[in-house]
C-alpha positions as CSV (number, residue, x, y, z in Angstrom):
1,X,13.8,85.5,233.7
2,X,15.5,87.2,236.3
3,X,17.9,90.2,235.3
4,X,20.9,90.5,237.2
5,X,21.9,93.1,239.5
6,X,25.2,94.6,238.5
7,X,27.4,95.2,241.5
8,X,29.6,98.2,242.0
9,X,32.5,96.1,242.1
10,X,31.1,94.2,238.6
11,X,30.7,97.6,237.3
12,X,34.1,98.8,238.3
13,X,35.6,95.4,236.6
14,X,33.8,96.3,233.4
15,X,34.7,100.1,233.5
16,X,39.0,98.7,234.1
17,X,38.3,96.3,231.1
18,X,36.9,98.7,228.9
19,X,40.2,101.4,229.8
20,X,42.4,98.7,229.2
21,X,41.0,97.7,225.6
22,X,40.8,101.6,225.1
23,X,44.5,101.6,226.1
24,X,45.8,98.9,224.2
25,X,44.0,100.4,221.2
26,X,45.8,103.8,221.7
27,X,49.2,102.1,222.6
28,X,48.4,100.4,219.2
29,X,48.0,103.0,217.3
30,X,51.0,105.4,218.4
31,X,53.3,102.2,217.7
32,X,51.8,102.4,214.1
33,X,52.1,106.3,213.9
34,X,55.7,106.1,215.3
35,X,56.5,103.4,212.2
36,X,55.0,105.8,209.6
37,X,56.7,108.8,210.7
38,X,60.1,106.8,210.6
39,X,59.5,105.0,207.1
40,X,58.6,109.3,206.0
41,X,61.9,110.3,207.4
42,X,63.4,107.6,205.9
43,X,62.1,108.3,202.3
44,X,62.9,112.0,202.5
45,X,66.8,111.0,204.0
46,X,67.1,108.4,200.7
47,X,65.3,111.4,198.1
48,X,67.5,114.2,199.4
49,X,70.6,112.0,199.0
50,X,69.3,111.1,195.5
51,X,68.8,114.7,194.4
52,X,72.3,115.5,195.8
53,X,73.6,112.6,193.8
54,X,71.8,113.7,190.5
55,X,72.8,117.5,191.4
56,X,76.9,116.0,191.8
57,X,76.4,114.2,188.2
58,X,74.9,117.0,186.8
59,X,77.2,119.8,187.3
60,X,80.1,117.6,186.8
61,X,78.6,117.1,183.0
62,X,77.9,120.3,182.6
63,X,81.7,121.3,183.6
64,X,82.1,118.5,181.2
65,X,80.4,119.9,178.4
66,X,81.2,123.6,179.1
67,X,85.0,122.5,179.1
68,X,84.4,120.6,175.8
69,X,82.3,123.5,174.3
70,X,78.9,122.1,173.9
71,X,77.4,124.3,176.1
72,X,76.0,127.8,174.5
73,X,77.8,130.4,176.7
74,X,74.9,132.5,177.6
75,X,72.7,129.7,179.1
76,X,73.0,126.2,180.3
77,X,71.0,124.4,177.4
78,X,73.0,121.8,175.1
79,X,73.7,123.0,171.3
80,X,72.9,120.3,169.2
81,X,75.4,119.5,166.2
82,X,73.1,118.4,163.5
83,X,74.2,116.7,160.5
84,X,73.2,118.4,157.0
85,X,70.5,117.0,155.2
86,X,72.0,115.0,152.0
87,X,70.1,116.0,148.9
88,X,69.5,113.9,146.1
């Protein structure tokens, strides 16, 4: 069995193959990292304009509230009108 000599030009074919797959696998995986980063910006965009939107209803109910006098003056927390208890 004979082994074969490897050529410097066979070498230098295997060496450009080798950069290319390394390439492709880098060119791969900054494609991926650029999605991720965009879906993550995304996200964040769509929660901060969720917490404004909560933040807008809130204060509006609490104006709300404070202009219908539920709200204890000294702090923001609901007073709760509770029936009596009926005895028997």
């Amino acid at each position: 069995m004979e082994v074969p000599i490897e050529t410097p030009s066979t070498t230098a074919q295997k060496q450009e193959v080798a950069r290319r797959n390394a390439d492709s696998y880098f060119v791969a995986w900054e494609k991926r990292t650029a999605l991720v980063e965009q879906q993550v910006t995304a996200e964040s965009a769509a929660r901060d304009a969720k917490t404004a939107r909560l933040r807008a209803l809130r204060l509006a109910k609490e104006a709300v509230d404070k202009e219908a006098g539920i709200l204890d003056k000294d702090s923001k927390r609901l007073t709760k009108k509770r029936a009596l208890p009926i005895k028997a």
